[in-house]
C-alpha positions as a printed Julia matrix, in Angstrom:
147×3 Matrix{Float64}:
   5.43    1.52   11.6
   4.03    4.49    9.85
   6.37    6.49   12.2
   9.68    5.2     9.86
   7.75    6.13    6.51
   7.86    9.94    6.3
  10.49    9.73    3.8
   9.03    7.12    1.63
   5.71    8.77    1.02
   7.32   12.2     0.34
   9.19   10.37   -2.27
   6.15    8.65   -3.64
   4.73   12.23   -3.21
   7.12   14.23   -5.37
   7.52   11.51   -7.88
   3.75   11.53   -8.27
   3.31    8.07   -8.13
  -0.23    6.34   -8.13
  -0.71    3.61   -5.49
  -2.79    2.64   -1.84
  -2.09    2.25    1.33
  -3.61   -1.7     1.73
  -3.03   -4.36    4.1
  -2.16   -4.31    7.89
  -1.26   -0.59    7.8
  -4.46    0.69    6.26
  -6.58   -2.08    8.88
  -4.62   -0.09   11.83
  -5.64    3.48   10.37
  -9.24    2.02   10.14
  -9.25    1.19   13.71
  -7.92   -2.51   13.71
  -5.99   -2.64   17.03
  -3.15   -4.85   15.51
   0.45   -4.86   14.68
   2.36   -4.89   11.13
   6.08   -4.83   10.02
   5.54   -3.99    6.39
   3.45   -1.44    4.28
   1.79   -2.68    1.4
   1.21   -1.04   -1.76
  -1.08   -1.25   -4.57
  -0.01    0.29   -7.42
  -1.82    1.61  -10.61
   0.21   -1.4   -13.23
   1.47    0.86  -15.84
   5.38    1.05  -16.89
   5.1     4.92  -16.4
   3.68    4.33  -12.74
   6.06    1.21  -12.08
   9.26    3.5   -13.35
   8.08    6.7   -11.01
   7.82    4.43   -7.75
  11.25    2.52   -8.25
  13.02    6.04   -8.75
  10.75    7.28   -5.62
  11.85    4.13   -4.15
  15.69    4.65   -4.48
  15.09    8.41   -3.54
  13.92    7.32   -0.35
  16.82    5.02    0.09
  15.14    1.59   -0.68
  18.18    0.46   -2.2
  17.23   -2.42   -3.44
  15.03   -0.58   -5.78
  17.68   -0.47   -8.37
  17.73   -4.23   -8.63
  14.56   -4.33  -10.66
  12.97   -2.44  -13.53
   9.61   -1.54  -14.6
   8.84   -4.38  -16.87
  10.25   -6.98  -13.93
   7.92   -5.3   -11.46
   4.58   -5.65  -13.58
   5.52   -8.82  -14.48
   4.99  -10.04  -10.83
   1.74   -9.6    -8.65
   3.82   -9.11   -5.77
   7.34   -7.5    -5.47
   9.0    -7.59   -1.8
  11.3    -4.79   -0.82
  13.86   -5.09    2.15
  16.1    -2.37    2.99
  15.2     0.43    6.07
  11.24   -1.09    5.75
   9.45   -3.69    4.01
   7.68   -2.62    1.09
   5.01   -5.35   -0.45
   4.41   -3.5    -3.53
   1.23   -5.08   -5.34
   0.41   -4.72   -9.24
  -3.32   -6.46   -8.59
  -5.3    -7.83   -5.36
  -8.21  -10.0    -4.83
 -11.41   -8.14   -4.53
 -10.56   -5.09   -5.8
  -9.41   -3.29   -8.85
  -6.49   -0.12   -8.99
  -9.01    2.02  -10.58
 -11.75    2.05   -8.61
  -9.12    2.22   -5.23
  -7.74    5.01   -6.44
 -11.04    6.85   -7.44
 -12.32    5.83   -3.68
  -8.98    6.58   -1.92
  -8.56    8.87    1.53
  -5.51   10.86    2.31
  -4.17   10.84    5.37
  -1.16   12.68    6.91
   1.93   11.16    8.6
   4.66   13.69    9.86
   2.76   16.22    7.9
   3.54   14.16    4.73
  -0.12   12.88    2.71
  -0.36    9.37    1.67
  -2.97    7.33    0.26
  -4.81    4.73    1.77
  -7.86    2.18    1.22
 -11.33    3.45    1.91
 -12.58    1.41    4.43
 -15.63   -0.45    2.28
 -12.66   -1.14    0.01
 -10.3    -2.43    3.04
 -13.41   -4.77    3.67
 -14.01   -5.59    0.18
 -10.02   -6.8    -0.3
  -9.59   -8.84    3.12
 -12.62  -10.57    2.55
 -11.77  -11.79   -1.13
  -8.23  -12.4     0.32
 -10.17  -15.37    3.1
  -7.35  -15.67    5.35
  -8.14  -15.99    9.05
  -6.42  -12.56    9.9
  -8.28  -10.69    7.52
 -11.51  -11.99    7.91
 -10.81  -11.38   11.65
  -9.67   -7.72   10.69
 -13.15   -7.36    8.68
 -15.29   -8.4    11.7
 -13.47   -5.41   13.86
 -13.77   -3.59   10.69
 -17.72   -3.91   10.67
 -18.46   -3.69   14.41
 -17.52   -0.31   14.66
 -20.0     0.9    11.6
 -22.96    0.04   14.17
């Protein structure tokens, strides 16, 4: 999966966009041997933020981008696009606030392009609040490889 999003996180790059890698894809970069078919986001819920990633968003050819604006977009706590990739772009998540994410984030590199991701006490923190059976399953892996 994070072989077909080069070209989104350059355009989240150069539109300077503040959001986190969560979900699936940031369990897998943790060490979670599982599979995913989206990439979720959590973004920082401002207008200027929510503006930058749907322009970021079109630039990288997420099409459907130009259905929504801003105000639409913070007005949900989930947004779903579907074009080339899933994006699950979040404007809040259980267990876990933007700030202190993105004060606690890691970079990582994909095709030479840096994205943001979860740290993993955060990843932990956010799939435990969430209770589902997958996460919780996810945080056990998470936690047996900090012994």
């Amino acid at each position: 999966m994070l072989a077909r999003l080069p070209d989104v996180f350059r355009c989240l790059h150069v539109h300077d966009v503040r959001y986190v890698v969560i979900g699936g894809i940031a369990a897998i970069v943790h060490g979670v041997p599982r599979t995913t078919f989206d990439v979720d986001l959590l973004i920082e819920a401002s207008e200027p933020n929510a503006a930058r990633l749907l322009k970021a968003l079109e630039a990288a050819g997420i099409d459907s981008a130009a259905l929504t604006t801003p105000q639409q977009l913070l007005a949900h706590e989930i947004t779903i696009f579907k074009d080339v990739v899933r994006i699950d772009v979040q404007t809040s998540t259980p267990g876990l606030s933007f700030a202190d994410a993105w004060h606690r984030r890691v970079e990582r590199e994909v095709s030479g392009v840096p994205y943001w991701i979860l740290s993993k006490p955060d990843l932990i923190a956010a799939k435990r609040a969430a209770g589902r059976p997958k996460d919780l399953e996810d945080v056990r892996v998470l936690e047996s490889g900090d012994r």
